[in-house]
Each structure stands twice: as C-alpha cells, then as structure tokens.
PQR file of N, CA, C, O and H, with PARSE charges and radii, in Angstrom:
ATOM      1  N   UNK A   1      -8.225  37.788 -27.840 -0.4000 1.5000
ATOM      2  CA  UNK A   1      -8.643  37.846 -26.465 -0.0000 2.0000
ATOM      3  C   UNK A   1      -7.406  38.027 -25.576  0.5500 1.7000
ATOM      4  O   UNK A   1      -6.369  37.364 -25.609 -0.5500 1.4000
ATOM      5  N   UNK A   2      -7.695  38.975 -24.839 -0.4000 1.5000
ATOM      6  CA  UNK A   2      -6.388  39.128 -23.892 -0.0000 2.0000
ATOM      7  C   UNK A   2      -6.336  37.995 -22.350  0.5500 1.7000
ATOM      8  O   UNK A   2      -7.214  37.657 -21.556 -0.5500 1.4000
ATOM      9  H   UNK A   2      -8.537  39.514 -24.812  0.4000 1.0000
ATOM     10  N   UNK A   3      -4.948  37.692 -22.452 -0.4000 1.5000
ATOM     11  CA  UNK A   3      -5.205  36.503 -20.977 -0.0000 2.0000
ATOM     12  C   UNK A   3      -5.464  38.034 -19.495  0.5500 1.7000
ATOM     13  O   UNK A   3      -5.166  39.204 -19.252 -0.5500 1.4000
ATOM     14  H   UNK A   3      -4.234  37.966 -23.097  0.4000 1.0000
ATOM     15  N   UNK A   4      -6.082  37.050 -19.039 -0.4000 1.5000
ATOM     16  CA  UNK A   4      -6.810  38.007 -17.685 -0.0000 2.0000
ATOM     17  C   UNK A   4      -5.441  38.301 -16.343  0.5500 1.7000
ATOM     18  O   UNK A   4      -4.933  37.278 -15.884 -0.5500 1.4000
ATOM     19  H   UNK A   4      -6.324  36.100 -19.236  0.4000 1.0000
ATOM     20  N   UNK A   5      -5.157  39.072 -16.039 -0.4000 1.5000
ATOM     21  CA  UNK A   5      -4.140  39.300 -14.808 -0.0000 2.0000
ATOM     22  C   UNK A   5      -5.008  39.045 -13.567  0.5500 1.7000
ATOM     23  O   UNK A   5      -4.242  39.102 -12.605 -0.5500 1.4000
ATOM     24  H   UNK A   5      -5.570  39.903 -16.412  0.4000 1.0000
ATOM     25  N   UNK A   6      -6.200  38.803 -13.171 -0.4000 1.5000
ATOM     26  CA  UNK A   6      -6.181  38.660 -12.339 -0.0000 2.0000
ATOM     27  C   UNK A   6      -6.121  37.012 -11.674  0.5500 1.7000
ATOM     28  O   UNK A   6      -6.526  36.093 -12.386 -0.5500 1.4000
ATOM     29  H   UNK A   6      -6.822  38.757 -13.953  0.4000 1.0000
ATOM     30  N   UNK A   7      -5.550  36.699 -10.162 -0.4000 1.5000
ATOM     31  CA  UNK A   7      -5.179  35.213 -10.166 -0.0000 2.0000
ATOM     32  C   UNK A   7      -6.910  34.834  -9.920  0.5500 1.7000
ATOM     33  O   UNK A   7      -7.794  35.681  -9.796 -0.5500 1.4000
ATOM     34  H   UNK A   7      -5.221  37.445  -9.583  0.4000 1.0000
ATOM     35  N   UNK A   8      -7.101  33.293  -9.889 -0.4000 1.5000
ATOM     36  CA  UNK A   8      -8.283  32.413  -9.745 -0.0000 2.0000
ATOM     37  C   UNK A   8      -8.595  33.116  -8.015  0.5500 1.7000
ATOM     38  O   UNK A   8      -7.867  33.491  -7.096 -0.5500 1.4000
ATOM     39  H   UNK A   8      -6.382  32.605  -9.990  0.4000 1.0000
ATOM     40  N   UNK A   9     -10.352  33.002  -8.285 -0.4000 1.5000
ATOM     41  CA  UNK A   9     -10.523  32.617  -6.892 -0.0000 2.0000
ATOM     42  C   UNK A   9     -11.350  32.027  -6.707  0.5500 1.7000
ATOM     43  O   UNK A   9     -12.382  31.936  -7.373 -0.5500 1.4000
ATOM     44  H   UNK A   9     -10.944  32.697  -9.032  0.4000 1.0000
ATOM     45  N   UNK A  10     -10.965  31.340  -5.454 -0.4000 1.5000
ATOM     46  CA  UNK A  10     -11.808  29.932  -5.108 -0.0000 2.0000
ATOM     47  C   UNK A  10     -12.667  30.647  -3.850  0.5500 1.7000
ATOM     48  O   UNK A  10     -12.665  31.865  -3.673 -0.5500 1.4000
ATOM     49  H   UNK A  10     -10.127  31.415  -4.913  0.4000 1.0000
ATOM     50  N   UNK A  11     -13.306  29.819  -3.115 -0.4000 1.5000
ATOM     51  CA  UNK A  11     -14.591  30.024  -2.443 -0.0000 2.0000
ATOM     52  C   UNK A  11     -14.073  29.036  -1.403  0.5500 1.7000
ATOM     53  O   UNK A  11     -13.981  27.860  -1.754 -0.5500 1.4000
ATOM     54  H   UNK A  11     -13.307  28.829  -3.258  0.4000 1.0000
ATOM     55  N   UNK A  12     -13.682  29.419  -0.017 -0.4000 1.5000
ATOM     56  CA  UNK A  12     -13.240  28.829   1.586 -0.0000 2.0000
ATOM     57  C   UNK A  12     -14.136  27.864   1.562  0.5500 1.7000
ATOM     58  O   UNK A  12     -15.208  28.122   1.014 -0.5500 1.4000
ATOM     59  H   UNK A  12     -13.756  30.375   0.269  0.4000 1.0000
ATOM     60  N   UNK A  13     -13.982  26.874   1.993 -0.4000 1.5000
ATOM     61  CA  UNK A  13     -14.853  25.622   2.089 -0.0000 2.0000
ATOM     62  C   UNK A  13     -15.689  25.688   3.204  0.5500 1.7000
ATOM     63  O   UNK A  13     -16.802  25.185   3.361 -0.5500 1.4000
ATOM     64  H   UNK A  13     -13.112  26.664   2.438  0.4000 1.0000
ATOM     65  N   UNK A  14     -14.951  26.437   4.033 -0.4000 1.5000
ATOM     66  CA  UNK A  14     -15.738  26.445   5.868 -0.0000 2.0000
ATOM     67  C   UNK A  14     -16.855  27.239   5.575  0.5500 1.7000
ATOM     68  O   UNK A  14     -18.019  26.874   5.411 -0.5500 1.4000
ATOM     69  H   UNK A  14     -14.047  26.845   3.906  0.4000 1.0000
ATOM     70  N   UNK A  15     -16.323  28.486   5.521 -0.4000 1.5000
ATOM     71  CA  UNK A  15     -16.840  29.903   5.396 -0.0000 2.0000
ATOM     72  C   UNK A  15     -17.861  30.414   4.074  0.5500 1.7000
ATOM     73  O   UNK A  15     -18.823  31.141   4.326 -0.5500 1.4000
ATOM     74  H   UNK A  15     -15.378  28.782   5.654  0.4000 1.0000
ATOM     75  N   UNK A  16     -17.543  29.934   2.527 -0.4000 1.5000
ATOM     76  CA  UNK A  16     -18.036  30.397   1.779 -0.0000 2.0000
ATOM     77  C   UNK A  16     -17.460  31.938   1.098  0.5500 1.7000
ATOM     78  O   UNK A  16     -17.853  32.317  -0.005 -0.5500 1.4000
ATOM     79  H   UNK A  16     -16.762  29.344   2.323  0.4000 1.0000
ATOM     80  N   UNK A  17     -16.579  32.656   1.854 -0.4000 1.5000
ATOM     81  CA  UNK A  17     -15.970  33.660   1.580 -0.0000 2.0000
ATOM     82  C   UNK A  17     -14.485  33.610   0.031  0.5500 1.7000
ATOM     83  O   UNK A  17     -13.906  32.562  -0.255 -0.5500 1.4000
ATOM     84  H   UNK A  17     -16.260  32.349   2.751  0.4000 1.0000
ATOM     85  N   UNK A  18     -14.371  34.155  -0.257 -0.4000 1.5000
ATOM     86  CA  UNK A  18     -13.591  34.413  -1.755 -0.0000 2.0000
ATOM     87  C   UNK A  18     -12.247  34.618  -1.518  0.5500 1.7000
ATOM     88  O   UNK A  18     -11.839  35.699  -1.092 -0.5500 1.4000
ATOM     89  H   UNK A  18     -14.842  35.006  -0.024  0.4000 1.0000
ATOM     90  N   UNK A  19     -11.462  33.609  -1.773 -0.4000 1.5000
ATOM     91  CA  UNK A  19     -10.341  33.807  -1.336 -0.0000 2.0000
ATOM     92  C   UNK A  19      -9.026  33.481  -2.795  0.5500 1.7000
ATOM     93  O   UNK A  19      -8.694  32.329  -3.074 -0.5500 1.4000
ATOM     94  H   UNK A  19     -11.794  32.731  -2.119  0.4000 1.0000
ATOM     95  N   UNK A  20      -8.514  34.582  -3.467 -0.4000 1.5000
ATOM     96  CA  UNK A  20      -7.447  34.788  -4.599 -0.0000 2.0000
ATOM     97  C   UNK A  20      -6.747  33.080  -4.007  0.5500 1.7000
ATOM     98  O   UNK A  20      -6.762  32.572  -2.885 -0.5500 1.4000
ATOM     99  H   UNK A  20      -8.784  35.518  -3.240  0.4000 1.0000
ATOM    100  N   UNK A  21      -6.263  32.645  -5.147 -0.4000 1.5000
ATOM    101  CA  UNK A  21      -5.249  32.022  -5.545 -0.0000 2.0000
ATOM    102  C   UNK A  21      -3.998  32.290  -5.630  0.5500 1.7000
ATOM    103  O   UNK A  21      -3.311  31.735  -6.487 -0.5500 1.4000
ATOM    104  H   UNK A  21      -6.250  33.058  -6.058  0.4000 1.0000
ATOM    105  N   UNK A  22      -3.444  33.245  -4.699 -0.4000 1.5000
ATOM    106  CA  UNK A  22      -2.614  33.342  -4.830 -0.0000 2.0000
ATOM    107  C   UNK A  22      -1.080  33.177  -3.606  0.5500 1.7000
ATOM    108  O   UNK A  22      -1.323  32.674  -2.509 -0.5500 1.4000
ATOM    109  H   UNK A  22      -4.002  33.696  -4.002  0.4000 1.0000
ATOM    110  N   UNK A  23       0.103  33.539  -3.855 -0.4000 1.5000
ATOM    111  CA  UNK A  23       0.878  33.325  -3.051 -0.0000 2.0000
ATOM    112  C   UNK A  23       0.994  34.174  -1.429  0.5500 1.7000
ATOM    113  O   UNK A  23       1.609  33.915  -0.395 -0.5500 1.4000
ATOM    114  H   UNK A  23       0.301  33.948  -4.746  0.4000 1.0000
ATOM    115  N   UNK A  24       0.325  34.973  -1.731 -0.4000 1.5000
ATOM    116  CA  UNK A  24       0.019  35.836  -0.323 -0.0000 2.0000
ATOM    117  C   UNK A  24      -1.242  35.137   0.431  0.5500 1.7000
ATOM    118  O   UNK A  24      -1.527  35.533   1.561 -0.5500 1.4000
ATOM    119  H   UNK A  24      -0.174  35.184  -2.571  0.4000 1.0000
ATOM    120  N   UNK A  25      -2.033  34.056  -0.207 -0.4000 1.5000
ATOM    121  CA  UNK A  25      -3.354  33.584   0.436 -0.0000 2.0000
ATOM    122  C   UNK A  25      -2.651  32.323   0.947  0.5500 1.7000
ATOM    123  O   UNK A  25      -2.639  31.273   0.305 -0.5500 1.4000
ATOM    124  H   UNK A  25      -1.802  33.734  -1.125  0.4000 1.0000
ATOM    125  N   UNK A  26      -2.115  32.473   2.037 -0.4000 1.5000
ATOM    126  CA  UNK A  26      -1.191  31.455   3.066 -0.0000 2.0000
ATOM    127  C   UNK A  26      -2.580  30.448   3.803  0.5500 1.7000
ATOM    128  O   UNK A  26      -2.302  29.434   4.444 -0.5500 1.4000
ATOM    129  H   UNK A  26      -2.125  33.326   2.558  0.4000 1.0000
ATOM    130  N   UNK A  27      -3.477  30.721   3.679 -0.4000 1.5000
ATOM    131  CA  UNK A  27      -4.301  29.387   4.174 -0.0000 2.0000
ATOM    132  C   UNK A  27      -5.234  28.553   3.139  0.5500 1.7000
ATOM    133  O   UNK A  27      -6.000  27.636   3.439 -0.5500 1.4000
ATOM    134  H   UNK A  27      -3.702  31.545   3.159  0.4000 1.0000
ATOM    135  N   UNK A  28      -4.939  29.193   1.597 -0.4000 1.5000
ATOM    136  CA  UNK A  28      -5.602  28.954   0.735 -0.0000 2.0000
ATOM    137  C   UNK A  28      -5.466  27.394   0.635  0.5500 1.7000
ATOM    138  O   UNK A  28      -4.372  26.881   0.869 -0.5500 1.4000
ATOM    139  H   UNK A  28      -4.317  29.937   1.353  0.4000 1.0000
ATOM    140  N   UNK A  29      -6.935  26.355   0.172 -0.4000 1.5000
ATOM    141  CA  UNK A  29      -8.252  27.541  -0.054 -0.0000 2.0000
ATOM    142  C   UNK A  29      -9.318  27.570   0.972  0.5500 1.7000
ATOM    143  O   UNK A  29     -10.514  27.343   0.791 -0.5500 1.4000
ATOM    144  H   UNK A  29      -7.824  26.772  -0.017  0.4000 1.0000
ATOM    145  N   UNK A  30      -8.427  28.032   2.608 -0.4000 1.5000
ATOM    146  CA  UNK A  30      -9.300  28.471   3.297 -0.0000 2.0000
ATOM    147  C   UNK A  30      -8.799  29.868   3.474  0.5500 1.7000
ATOM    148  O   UNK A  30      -7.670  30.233   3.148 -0.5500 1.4000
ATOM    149  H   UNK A  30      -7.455  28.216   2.755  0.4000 1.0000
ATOM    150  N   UNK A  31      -9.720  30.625   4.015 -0.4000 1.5000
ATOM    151  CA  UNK A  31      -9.643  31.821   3.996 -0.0000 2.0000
ATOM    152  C   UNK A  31      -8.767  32.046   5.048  0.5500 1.7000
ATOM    153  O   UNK A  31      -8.013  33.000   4.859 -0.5500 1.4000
ATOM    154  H   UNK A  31     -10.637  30.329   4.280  0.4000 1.0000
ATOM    155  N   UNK A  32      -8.608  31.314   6.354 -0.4000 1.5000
ATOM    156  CA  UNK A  32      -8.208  31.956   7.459 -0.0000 2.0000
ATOM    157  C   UNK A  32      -7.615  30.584   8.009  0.5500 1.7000
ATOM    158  O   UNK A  32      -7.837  29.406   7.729 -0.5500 1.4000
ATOM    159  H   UNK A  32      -9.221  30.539   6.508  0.4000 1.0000
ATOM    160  N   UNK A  33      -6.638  31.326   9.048 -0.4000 1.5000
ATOM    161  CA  UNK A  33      -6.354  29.160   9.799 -0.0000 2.0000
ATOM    162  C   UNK A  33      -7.312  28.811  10.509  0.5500 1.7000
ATOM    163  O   UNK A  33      -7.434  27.597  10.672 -0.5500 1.4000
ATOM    164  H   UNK A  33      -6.457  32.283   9.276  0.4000 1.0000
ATOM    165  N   UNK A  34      -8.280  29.698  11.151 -0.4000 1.5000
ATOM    166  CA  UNK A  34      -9.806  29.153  11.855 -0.0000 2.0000
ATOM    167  C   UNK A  34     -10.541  28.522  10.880  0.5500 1.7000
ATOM    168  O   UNK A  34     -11.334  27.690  11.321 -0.5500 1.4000
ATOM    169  H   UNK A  34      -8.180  30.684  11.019  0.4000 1.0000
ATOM    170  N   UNK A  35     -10.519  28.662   9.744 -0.4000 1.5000
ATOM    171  CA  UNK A  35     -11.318  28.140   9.184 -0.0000 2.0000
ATOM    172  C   UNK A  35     -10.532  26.847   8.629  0.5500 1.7000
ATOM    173  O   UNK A  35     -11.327  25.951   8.345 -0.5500 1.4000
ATOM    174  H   UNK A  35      -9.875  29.338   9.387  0.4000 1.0000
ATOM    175  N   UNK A  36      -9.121  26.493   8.388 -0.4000 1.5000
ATOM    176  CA  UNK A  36      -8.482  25.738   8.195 -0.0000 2.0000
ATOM    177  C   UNK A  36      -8.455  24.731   9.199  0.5500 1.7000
ATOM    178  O   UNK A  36      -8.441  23.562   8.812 -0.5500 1.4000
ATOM    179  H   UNK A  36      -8.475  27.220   8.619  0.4000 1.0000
ATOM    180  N   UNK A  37      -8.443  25.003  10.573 -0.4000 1.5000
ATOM    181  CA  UNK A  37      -8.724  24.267  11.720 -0.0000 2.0000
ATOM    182  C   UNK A  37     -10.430  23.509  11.869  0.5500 1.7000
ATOM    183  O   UNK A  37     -10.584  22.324  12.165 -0.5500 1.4000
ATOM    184  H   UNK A  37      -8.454  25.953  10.887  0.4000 1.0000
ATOM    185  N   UNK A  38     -11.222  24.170  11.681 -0.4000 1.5000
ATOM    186  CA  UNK A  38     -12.426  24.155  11.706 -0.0000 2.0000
ATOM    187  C   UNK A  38     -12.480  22.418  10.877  0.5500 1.7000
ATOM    188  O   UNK A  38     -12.711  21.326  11.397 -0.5500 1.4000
ATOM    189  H   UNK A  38     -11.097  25.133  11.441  0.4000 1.0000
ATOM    190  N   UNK A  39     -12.110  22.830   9.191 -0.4000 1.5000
ATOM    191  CA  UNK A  39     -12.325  22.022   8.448 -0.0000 2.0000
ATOM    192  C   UNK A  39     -11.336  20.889   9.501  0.5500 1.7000
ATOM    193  O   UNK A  39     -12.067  19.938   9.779 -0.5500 1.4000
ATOM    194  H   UNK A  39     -11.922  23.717   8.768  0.4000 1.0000
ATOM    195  N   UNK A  40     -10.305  20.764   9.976 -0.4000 1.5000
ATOM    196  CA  UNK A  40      -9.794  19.688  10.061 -0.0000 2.0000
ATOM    197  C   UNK A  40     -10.382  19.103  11.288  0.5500 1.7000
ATOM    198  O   UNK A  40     -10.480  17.876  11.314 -0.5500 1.4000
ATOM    199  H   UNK A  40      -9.711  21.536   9.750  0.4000 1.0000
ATOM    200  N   UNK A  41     -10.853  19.900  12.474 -0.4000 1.5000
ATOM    201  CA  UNK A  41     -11.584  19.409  13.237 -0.0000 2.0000
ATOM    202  C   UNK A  41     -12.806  18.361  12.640  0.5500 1.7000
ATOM    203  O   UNK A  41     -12.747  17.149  12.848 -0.5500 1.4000
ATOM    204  H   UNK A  41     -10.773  20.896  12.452  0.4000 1.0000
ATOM    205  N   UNK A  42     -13.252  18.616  12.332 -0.4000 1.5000
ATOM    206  CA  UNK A  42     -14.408  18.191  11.146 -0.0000 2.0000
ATOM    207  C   UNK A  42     -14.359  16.538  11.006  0.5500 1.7000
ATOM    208  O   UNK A  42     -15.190  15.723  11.409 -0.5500 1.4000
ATOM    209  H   UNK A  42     -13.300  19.600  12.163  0.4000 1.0000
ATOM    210  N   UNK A  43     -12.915  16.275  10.191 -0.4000 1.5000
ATOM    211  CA  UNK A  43     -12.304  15.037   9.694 -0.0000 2.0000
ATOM    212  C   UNK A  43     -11.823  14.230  10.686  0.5500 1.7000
ATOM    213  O   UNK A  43     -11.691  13.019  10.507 -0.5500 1.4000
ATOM    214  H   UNK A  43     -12.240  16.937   9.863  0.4000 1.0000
ATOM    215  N   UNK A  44     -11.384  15.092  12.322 -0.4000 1.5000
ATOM    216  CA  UNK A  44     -10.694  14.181  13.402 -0.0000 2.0000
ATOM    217  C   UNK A  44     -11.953  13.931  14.153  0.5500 1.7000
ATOM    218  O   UNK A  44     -11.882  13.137  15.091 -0.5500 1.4000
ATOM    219  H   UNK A  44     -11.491  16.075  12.467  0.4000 1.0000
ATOM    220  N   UNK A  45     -13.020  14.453  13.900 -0.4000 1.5000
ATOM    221  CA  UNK A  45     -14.474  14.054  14.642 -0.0000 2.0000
ATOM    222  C   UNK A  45     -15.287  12.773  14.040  0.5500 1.7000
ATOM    223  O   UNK A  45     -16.044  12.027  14.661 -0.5500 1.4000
ATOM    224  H   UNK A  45     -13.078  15.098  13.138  0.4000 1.0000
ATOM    225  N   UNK A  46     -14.988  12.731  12.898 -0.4000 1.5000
ATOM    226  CA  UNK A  46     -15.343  11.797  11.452 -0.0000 2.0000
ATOM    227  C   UNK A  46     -16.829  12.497  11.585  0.5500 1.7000
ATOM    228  O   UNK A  46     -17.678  11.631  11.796 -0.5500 1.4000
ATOM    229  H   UNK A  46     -14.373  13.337  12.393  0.4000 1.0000
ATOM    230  N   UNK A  47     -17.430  13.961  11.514 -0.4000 1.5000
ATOM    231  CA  UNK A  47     -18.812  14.103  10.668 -0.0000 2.0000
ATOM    232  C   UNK A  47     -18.036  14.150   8.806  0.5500 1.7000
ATOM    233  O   UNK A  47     -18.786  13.906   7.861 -0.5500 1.4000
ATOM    234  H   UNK A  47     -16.740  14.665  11.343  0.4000 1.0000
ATOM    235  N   UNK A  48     -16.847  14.414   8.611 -0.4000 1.5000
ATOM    236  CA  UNK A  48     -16.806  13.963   7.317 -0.0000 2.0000
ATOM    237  C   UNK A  48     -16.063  12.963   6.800  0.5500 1.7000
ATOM    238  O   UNK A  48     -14.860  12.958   7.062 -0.5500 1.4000
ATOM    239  H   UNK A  48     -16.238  14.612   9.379  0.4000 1.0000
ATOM    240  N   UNK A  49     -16.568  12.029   6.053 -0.4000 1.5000
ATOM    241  CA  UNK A  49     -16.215  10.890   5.627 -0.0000 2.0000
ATOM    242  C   UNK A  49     -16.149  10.506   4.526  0.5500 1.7000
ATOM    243  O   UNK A  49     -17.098  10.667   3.758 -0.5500 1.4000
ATOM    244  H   UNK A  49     -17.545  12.032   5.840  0.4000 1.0000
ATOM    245  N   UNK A  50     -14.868   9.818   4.105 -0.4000 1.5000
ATOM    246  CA  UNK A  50     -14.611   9.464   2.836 -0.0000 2.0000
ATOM    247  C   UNK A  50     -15.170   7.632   2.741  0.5500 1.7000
ATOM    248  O   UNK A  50     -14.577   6.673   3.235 -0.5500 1.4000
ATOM    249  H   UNK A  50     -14.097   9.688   4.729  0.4000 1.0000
ATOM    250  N   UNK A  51     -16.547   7.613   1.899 -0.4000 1.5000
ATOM    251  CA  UNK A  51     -17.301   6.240   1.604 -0.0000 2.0000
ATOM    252  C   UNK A  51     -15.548   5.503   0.976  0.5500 1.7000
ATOM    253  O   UNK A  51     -14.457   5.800   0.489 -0.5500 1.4000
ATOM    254  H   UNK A  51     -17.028   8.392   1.497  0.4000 1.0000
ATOM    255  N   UNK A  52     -16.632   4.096   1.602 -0.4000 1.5000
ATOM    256  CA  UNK A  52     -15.402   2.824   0.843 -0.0000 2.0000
ATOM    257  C   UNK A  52     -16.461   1.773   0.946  0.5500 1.7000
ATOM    258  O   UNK A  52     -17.420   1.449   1.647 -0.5500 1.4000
ATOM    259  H   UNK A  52     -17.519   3.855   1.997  0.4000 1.0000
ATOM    260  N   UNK A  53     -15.619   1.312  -0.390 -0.4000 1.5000
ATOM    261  CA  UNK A  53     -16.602   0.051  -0.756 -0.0000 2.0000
ATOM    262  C   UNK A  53     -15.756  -1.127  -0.053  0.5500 1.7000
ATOM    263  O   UNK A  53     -14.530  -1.153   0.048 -0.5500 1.4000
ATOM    264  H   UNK A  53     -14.840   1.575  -0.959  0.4000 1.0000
ATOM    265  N   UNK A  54     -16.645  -2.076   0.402 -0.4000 1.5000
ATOM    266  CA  UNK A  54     -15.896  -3.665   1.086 -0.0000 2.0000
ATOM    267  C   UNK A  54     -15.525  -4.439  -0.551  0.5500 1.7000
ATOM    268  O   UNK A  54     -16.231  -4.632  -1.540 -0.5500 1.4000
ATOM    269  H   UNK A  54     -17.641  -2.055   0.321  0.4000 1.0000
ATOM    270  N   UNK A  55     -14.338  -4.686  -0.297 -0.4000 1.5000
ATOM    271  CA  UNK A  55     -13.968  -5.812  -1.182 -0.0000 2.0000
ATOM    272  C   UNK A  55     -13.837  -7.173  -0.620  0.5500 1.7000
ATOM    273  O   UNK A  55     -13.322  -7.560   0.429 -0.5500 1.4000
ATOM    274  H   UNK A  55     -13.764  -4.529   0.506  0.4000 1.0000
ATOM    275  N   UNK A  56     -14.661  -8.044  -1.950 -0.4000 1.5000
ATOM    276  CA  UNK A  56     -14.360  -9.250  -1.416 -0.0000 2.0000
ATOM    277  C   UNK A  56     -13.234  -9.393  -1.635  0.5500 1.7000
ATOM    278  O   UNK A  56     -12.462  -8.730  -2.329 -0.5500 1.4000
ATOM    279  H   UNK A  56     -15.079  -7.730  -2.803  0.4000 1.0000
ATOM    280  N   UNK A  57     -12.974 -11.029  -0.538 -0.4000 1.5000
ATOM    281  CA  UNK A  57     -11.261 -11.058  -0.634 -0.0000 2.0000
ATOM    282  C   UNK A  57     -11.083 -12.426  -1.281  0.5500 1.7000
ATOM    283  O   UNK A  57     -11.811 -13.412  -1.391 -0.5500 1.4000
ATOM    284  H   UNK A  57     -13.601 -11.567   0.025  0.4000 1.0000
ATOM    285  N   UNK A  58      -9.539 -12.046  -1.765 -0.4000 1.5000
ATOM    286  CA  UNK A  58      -9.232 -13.109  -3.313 -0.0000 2.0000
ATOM    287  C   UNK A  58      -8.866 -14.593  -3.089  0.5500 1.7000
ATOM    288  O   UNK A  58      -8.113 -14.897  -2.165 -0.5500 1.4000
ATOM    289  H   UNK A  58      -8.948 -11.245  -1.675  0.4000 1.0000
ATOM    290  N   UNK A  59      -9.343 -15.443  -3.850 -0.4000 1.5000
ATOM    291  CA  UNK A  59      -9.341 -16.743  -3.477 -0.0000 2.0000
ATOM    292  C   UNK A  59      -8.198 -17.027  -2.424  0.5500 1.7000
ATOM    293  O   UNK A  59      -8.296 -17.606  -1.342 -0.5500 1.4000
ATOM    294  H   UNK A  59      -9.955 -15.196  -4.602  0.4000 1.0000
ATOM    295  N   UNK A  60      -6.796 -16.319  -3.186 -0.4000 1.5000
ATOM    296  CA  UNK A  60      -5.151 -16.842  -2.997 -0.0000 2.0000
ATOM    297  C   UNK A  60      -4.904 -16.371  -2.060  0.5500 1.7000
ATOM    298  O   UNK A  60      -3.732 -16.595  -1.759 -0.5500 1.4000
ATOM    299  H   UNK A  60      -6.716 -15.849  -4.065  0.4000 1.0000
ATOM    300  N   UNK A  61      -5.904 -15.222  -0.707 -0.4000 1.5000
ATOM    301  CA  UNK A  61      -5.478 -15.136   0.580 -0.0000 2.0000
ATOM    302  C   UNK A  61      -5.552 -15.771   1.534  0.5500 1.7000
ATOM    303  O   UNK A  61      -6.505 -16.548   1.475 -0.5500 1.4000
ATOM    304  H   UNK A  61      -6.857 -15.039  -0.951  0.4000 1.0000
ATOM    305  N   UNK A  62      -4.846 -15.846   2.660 -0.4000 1.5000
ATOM    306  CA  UNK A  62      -4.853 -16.758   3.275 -0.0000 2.0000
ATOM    307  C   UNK A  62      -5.940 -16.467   4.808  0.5500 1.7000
ATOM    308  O   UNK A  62      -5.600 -15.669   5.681 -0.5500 1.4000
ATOM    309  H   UNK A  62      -4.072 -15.215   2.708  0.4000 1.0000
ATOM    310  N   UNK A  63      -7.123 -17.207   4.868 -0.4000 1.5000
ATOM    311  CA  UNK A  63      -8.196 -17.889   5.660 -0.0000 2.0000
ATOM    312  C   UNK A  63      -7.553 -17.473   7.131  0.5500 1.7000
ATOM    313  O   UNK A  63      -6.528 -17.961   7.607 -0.5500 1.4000
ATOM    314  H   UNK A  63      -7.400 -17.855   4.159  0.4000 1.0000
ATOM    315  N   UNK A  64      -8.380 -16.472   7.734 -0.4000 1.5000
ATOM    316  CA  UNK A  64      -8.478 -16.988   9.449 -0.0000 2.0000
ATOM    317  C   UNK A  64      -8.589 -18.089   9.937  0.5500 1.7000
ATOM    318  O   UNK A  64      -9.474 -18.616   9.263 -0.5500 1.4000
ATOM    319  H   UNK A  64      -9.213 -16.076   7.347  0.4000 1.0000
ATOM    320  N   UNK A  65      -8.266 -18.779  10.671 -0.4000 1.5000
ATOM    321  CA  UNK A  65      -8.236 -19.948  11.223 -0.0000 2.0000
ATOM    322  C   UNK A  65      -9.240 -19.633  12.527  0.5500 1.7000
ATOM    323  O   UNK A  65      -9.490 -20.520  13.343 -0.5500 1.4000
ATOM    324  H   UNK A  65      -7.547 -18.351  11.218  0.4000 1.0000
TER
END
C-alpha cells in the first residue's frame, strides 16, 4: 500500500467547510479568522461550556468560620 501525499483534512468547527492540515491553513482548524473569532466569541459569551463536577471537600481542609 502506498502512504497517501495528500495532508489530513479536518472540517471548521464554525462553518462545517474542509479545511487541509496543513502549514499554509494559518487558521486551522478553522477555516478563516471569522470563523476563528466566531468560535471564541462563543466561549467569552459562555453558550459553550465545559461541565464540572462539584467535589466534596477533604476532611484535612480547613472550615469557614
């Protein structure tokens, strides 16, 4: 089997559009900086959110007063 020359491509997260893996794809893996902005707008709005679980806390800390 021959290895393939062409690089990976991934799929823009914003957009859905096909964007090479490679060193000329300067916003990879978004397609564009609008769409790079877009996504980060996104995260400074919090519609996307990374879940966290509450931990209880360990005997040996020390109590609010």
């Amino acid at each position: 089997m021959k290895p393939s020359n062409k690089p990976p491509v991934v799929t823009c997260p914003t957009c859905g559009a096909a964007v090479p893996w490679t060193v000329e794809s300067k916003w990879k893996p978004f397609c564009s900086e609008r769409c790079k902005m877009i996504d980060l707008g996104q995260w400074a709005t919090e519609k996307y959110r990374v879940p966290a679980e509450e931990q209880e806390p360990d005997d040996e800390s020390p109590q609010p007063q």
